[in-house]
KOLSE-955334 format. One record per residue: residue in three letters; z, y, x of N, C-alpha, C in turn. Coordinates in Angstrom, 2 decimals, always signed. Each point is the difference from the previous one (the first is absolute). Example, Ala and Ser with C-alpha at 12.3 -4.5 7.8 and 13.67 -1.06 7.14 Angstrom:
2
ala,+7.80,-5.69,+13.19,+0.00,+1.19,-0.89,+0.00,+1.20,+0.90
ser,-0.72,+1.05,-0.35,+0.06,+1.19,+0.82,+0.73,+1.09,-0.77
end
This chain:
80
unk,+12.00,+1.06,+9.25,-0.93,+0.65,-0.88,-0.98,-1.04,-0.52
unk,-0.57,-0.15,-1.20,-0.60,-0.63,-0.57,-1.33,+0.26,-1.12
unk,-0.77,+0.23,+0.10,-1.06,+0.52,-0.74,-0.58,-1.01,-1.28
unk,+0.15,+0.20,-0.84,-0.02,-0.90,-1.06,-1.63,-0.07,-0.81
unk,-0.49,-0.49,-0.09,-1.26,-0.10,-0.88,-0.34,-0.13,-1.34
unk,-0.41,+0.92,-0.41,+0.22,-0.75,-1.76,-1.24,-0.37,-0.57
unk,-0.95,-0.26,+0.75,-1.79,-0.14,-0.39,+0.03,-0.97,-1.34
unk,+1.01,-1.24,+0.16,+0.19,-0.99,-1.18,+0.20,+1.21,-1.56
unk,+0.92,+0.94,+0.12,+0.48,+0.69,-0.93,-1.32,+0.92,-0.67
unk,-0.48,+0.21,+1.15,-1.16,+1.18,-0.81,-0.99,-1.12,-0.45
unk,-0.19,-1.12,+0.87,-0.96,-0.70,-0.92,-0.14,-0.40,-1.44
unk,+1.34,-1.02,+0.25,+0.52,+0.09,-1.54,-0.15,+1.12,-1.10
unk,+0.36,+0.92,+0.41,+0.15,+1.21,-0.95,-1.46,+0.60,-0.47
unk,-1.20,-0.31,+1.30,-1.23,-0.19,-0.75,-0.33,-0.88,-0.18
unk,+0.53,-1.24,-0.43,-0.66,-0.83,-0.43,-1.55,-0.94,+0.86
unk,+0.57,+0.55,+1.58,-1.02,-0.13,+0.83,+0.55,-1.67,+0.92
unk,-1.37,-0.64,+0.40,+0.17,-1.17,+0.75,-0.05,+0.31,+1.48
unk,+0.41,-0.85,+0.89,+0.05,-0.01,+1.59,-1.70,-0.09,-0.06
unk,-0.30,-0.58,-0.26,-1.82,+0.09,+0.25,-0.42,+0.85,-0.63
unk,+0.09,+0.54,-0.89,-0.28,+1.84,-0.37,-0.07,+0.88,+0.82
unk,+1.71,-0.28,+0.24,+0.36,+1.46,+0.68,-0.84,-0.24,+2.07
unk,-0.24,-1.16,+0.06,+0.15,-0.36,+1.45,-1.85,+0.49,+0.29
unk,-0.56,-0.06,-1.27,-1.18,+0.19,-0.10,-0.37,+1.65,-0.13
unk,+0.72,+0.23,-0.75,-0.32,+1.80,-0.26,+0.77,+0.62,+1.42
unk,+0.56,-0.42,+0.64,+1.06,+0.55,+1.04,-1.07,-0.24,+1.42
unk,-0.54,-1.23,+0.31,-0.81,-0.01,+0.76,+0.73,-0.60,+1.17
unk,+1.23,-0.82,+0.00,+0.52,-1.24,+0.25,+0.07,-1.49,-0.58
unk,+0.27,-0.53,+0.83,+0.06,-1.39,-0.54,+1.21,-0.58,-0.97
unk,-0.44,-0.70,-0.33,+1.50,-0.56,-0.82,+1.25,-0.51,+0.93
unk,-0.56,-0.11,+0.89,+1.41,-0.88,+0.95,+0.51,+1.33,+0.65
unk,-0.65,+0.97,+0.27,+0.70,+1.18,+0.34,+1.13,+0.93,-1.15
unk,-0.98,+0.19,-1.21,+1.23,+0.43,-1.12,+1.09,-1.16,-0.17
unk,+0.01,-1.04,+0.30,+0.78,-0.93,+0.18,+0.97,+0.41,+0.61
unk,-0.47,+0.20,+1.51,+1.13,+0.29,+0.87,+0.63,+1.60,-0.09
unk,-0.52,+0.50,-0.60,+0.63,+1.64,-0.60,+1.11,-0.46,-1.13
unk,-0.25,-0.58,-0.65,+0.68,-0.52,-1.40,+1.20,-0.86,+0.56
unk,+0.44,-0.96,+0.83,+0.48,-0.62,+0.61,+0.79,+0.70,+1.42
unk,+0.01,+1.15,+0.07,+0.46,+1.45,+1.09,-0.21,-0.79,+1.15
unk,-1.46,-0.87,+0.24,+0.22,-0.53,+1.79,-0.65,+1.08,+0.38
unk,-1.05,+0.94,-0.73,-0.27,+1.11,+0.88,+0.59,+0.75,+0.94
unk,-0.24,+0.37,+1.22,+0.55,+0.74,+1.11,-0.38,+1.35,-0.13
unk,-1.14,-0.25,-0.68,-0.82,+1.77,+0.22,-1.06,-0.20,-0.82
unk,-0.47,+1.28,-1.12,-1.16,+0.64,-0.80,-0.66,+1.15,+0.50
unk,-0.96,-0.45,+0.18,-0.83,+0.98,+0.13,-0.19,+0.99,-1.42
unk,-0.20,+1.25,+0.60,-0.16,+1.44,-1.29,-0.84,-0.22,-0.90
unk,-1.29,-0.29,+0.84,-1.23,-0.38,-0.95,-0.21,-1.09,-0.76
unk,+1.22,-0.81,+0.23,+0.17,-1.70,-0.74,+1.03,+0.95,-1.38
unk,+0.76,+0.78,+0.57,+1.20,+0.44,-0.91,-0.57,+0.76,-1.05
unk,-0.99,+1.05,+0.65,-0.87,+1.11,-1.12,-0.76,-1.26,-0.98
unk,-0.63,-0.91,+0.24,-0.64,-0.68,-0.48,+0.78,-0.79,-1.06
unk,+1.06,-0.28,+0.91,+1.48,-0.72,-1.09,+0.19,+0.71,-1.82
unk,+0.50,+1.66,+0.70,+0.03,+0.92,-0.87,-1.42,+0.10,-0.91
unk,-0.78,+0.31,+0.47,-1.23,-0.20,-0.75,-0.32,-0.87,-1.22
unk,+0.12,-1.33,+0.75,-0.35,-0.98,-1.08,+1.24,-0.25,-1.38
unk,+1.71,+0.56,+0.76,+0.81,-0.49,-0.84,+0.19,+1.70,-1.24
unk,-0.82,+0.80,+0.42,+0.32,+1.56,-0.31,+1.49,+0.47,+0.18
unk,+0.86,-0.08,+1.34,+1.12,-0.08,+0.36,-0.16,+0.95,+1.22
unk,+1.48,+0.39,+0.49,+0.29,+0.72,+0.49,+0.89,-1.08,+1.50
unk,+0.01,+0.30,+0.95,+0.46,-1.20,+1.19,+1.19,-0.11,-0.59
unk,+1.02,+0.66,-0.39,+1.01,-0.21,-0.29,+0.56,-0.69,-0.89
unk,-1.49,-0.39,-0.85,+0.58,-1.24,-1.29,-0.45,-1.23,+0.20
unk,-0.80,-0.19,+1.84,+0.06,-1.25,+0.39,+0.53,-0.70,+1.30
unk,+0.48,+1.81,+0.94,+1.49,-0.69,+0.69,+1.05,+0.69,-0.29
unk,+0.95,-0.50,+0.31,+1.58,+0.36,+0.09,+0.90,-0.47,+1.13
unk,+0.45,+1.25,+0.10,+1.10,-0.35,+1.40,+1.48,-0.70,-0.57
unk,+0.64,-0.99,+0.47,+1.11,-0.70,-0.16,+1.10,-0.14,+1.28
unk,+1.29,+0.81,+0.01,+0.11,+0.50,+1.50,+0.75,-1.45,+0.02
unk,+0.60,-0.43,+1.69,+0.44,-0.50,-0.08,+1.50,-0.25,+0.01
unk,+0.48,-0.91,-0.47,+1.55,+0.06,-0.18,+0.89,+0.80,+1.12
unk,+0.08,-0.80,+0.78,+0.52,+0.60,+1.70,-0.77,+1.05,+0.32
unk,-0.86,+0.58,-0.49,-0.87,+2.02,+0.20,+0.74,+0.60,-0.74
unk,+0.04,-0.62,-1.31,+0.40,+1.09,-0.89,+1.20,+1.11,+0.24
unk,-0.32,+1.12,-0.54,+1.45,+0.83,+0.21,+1.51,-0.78,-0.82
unk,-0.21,-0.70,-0.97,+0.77,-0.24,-1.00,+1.02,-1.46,+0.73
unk,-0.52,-0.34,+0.89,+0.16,-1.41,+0.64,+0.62,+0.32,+1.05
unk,-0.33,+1.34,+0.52,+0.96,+0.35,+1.40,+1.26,+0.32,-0.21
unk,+0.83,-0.76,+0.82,+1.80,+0.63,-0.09,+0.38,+1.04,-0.09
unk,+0.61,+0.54,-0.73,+0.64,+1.65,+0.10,+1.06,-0.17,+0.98
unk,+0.19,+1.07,+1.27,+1.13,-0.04,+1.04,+0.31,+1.47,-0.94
unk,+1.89,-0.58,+0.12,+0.58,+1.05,-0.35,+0.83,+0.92,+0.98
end
């Protein structure tokens, strides 16, 4: 399983900088860094509401699940 980040995508799309957004969000830049870069392990809600907030987004247009190959249903052998 893989949780994908798209913070780069919504930025772009507003036309917003890592020191913008790192500023209105109420993190640092080396932290949206590491969101943007998926080393994150874990978000906090109130980092995420705040996420949504500043980007006027919904969580779902800044993560995404990506299953993994060997999870997937599509990847498992059919026994006949």
């Amino acid at each position: 399983m893989m949780i994908v980040v798209d913070i780069d995508v919504m930025l772009a799309r507003r036309k917003m900088s890592v020191a913008e957004f790192a500023d209105a969000v109420g993190i640092t830049p080396a932290n949206v860094a590491v969101l943007k870069n998926g080393r994150a392990k874990a978000v906090r809600f109130t980092t995420l509401d705040a996420v949504c907030r500043v980007l006027d987004c919904q969580p779902g247009d800044v993560l995404r699940f990506v299953p993994d190959e060997e999870t997937s249903p599509a990847a498992q052998p059919v026994s006949s």
